[in-house]
N, CA, C and O atoms as a GROMACS GRO file, in nm:
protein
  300
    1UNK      N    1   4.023  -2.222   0.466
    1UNK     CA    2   3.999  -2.126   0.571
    1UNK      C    3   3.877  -2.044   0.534
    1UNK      O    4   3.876  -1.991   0.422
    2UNK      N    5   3.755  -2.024   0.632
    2UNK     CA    6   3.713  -1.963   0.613
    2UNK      C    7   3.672  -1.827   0.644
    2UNK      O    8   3.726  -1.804   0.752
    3UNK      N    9   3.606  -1.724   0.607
    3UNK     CA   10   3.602  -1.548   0.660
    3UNK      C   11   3.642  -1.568   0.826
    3UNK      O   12   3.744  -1.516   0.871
    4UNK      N   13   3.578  -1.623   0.884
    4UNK     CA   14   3.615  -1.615   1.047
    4UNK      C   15   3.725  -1.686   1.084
    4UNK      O   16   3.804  -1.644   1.168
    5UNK      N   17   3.734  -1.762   1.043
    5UNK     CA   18   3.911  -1.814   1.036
    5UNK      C   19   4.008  -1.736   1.021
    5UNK      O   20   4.104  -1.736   1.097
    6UNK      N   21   3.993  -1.639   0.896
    6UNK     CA   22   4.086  -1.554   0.874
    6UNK      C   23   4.068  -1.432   0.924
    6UNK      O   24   4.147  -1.342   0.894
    7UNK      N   25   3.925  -1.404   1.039
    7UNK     CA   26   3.966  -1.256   1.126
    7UNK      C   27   3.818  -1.174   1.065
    7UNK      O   28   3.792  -1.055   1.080
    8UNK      N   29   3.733  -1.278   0.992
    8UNK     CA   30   3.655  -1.175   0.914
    8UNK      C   31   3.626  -1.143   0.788
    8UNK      O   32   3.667  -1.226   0.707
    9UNK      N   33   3.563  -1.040   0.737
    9UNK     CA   34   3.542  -1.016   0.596
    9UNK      C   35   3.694  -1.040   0.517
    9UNK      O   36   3.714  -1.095   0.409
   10UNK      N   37   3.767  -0.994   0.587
   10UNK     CA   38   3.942  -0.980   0.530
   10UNK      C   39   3.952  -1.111   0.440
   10UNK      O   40   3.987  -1.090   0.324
   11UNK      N   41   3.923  -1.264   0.484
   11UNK     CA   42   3.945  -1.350   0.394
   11UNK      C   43   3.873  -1.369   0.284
   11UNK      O   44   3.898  -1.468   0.216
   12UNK      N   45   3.773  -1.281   0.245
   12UNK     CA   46   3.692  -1.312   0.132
   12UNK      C   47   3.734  -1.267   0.019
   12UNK      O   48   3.702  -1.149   0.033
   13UNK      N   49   3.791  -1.275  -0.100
   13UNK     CA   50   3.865  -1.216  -0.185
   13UNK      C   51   3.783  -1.079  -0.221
   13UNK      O   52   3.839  -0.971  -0.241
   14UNK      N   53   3.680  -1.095  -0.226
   14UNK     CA   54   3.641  -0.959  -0.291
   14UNK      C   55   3.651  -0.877  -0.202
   14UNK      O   56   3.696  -0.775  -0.256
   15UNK      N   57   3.631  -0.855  -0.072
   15UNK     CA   58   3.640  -0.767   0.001
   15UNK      C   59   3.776  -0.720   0.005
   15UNK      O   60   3.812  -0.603   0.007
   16UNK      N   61   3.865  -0.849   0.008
   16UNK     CA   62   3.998  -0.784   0.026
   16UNK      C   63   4.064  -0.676  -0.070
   16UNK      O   64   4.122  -0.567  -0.066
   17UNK      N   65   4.015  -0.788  -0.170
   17UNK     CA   66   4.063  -0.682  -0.329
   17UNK      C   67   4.048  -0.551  -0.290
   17UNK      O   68   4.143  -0.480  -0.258
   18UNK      N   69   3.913  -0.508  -0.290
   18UNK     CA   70   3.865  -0.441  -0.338
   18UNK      C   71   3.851  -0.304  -0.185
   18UNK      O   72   3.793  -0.196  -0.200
   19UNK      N   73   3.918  -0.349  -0.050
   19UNK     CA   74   3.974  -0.265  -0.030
   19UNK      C   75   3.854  -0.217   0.127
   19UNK      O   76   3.884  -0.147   0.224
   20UNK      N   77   3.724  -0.286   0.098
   20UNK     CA   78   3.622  -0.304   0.148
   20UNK      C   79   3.577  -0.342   0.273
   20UNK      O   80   3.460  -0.333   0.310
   21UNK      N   81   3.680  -0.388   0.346
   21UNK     CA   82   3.712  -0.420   0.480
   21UNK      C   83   3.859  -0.404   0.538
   21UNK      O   84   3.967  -0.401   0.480
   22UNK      N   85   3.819  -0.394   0.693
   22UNK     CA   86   3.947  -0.321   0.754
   22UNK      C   87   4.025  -0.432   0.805
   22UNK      O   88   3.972  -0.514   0.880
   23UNK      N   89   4.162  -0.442   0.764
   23UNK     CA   90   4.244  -0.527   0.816
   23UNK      C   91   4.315  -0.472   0.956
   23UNK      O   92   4.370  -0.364   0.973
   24UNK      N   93   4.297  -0.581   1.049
   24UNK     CA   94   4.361  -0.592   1.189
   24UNK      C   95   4.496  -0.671   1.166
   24UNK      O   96   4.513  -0.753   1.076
   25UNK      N   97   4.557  -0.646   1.230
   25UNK     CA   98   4.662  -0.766   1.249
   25UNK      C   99   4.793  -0.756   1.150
   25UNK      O  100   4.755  -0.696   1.049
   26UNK      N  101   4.890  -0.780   1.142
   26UNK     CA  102   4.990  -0.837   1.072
   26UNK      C  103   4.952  -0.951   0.980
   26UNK      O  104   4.977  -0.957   0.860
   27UNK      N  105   4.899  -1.029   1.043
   27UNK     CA  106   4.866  -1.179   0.978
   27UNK      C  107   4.779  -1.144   0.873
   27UNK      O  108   4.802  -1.156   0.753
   28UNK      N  109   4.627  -1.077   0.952
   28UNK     CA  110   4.517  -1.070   0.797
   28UNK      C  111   4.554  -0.995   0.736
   28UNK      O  112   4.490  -0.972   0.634
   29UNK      N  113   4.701  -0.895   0.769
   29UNK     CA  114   4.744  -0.784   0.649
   29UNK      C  115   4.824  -0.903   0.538
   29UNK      O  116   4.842  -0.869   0.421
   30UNK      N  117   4.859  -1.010   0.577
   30UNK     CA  118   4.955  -1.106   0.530
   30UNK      C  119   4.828  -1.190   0.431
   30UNK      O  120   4.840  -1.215   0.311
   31UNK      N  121   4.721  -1.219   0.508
   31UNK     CA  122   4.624  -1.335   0.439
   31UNK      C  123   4.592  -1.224   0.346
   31UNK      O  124   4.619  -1.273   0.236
   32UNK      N  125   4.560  -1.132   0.330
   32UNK     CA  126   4.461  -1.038   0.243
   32UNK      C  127   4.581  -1.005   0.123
   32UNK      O  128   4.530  -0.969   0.017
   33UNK      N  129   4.704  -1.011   0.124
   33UNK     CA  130   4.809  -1.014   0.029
   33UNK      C  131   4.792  -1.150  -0.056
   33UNK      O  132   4.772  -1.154  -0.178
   34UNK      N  133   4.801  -1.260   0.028
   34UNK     CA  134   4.802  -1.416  -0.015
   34UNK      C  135   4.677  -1.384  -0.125
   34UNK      O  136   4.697  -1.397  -0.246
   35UNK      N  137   4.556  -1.344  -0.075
   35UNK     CA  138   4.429  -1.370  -0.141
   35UNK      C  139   4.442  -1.290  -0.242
   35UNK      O  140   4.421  -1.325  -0.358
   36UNK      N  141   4.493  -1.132  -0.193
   36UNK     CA  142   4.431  -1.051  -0.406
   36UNK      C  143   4.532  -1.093  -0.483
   36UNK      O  144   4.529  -1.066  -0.603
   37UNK      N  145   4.640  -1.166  -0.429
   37UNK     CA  146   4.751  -1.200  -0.536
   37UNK      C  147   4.678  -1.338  -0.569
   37UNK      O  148   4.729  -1.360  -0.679
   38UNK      N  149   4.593  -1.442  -0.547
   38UNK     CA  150   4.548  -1.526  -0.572
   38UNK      C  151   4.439  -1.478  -0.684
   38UNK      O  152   4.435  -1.514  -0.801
   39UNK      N  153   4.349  -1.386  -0.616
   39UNK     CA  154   4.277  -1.356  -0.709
   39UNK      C  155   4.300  -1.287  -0.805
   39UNK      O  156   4.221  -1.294  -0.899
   40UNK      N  157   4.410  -1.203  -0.815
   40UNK     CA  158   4.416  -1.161  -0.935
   40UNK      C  159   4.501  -1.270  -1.065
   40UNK      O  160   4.516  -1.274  -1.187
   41UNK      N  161   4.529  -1.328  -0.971
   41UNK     CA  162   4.588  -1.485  -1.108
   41UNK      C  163   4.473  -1.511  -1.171
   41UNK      O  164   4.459  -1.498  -1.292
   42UNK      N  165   4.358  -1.558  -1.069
   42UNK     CA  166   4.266  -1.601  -1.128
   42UNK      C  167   4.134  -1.539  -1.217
   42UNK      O  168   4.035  -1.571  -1.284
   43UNK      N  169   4.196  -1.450  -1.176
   43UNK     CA  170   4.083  -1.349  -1.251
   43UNK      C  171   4.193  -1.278  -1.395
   43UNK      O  172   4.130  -1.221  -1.484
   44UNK      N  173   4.264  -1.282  -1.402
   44UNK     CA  174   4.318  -1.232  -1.517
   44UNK      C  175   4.363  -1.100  -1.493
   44UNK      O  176   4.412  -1.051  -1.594
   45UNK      N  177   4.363  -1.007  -1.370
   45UNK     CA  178   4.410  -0.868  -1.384
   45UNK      C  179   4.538  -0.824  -1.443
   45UNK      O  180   4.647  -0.877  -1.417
   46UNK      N  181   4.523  -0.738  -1.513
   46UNK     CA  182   4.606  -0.646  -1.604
   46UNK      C  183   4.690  -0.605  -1.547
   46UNK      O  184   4.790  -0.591  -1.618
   47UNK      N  185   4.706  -0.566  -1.412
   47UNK     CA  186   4.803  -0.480  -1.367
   47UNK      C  187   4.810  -0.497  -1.227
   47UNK      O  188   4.704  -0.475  -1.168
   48UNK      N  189   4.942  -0.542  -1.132
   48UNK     CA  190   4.920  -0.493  -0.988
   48UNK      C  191   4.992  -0.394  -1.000
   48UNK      O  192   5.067  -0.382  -1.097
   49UNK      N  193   4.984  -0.304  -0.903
   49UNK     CA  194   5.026  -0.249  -0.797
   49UNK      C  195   5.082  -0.244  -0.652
   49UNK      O  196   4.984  -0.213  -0.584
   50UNK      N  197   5.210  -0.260  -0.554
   50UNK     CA  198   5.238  -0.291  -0.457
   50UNK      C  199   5.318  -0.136  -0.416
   50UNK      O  200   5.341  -0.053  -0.504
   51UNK      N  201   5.354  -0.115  -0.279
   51UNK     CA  202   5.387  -0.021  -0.270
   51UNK      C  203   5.395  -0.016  -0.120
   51UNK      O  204   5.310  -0.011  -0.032
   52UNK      N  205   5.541  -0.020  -0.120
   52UNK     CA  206   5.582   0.006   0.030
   52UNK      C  207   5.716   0.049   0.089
   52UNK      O  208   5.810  -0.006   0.032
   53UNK      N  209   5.750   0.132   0.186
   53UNK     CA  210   5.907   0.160   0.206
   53UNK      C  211   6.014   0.046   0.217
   53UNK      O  212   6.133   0.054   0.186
   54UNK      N  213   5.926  -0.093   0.282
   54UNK     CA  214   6.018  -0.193   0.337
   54UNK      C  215   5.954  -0.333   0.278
   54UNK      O  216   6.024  -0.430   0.248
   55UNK      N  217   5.865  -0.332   0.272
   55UNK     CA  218   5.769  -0.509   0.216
   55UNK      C  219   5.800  -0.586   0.335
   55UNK      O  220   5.765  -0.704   0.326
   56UNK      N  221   5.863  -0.548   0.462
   56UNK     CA  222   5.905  -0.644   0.531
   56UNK      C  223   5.796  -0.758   0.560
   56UNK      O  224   5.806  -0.881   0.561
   57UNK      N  225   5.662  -0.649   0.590
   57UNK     CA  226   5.530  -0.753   0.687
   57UNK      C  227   5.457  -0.820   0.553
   57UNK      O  228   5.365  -0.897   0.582
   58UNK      N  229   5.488  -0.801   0.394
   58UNK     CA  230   5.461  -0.865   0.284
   58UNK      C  231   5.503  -1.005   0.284
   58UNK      O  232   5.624  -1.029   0.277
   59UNK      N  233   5.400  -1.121   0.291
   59UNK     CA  234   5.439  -1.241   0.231
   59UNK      C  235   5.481  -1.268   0.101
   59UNK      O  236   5.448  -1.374   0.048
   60UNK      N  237   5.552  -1.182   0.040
   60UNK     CA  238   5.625  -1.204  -0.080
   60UNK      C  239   5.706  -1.326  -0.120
   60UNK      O  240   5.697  -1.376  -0.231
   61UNK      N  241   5.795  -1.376  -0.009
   61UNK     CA  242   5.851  -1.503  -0.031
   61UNK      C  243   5.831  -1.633   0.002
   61UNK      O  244   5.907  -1.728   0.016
   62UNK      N  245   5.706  -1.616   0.012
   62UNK     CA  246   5.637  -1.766   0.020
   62UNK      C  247   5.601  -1.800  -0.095
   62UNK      O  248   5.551  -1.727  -0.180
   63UNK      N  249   5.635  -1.966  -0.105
   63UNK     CA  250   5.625  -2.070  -0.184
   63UNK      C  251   5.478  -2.018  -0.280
   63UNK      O  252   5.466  -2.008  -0.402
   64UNK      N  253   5.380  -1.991  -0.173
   64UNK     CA  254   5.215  -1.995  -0.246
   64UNK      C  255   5.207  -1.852  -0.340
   64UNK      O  256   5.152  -1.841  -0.450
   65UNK      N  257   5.283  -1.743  -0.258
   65UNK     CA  258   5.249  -1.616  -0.299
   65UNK      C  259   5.360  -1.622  -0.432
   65UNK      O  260   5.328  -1.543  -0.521
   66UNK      N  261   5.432  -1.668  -0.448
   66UNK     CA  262   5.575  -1.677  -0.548
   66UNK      C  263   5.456  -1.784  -0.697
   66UNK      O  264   5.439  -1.739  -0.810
   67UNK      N  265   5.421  -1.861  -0.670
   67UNK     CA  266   5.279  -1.930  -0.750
   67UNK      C  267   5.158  -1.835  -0.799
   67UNK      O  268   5.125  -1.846  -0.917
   68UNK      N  269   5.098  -1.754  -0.728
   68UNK     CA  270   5.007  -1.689  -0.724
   68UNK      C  271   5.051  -1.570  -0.866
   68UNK      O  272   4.993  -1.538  -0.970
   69UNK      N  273   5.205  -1.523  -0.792
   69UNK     CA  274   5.229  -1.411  -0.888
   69UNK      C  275   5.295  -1.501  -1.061
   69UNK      O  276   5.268  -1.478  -1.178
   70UNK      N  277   5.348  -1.560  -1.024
   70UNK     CA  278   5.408  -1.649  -1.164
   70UNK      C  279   5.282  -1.671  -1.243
   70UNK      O  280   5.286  -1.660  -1.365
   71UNK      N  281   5.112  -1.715  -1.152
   71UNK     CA  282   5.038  -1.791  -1.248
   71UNK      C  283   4.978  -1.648  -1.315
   71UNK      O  284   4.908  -1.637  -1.416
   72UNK      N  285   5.018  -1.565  -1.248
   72UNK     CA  286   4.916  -1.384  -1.266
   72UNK      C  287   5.023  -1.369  -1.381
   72UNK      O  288   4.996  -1.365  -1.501
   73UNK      N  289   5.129  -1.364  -1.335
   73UNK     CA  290   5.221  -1.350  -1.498
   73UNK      C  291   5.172  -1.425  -1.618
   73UNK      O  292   5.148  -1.347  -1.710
   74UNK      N  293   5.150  -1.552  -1.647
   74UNK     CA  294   5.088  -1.578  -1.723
   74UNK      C  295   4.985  -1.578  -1.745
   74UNK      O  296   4.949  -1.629  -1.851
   75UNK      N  297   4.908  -1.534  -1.674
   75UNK     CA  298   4.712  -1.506  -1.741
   75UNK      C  299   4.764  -1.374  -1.840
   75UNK      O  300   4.682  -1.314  -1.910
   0.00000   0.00000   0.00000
């Protein structure tokens, strides 16, 4: 998928990370989760952070995002 696929700057990891573009939608709030949890596997980050009353609109229990955080556990 690419940036316009996903709604915009929102799919580009760095932007997302880093907080840098405005998410619309449920979904690119969902893709922009998928991605800094991707990127931070791949990049080695030290530490997340998540933070919410409910996680409901969080893709937390998907197959990819459940991978993403396991491979971030081990970097």
């Amino acid at each position: 998928m690419d940036a316009e696929q996903a709604g915009g700057p929102v799919g580009q990891a760095g932007n997302a990370a880093a907080g840098t573009a405005r998410i619309e939608g449920r979904e690119a709030f969902r893709e922009a989760v998928r991605q800094a949890l991707r990127t931070a596997a791949e990049e080695g980050w030290r530490e997340i952070v998540l933070s919410d009353a409910s996680f409901l609109d969080w893709p937390l229990g998907e197959p990819a995002v459940i991978e993403s955080l396991q491979a971030w556990a081990r970097s």
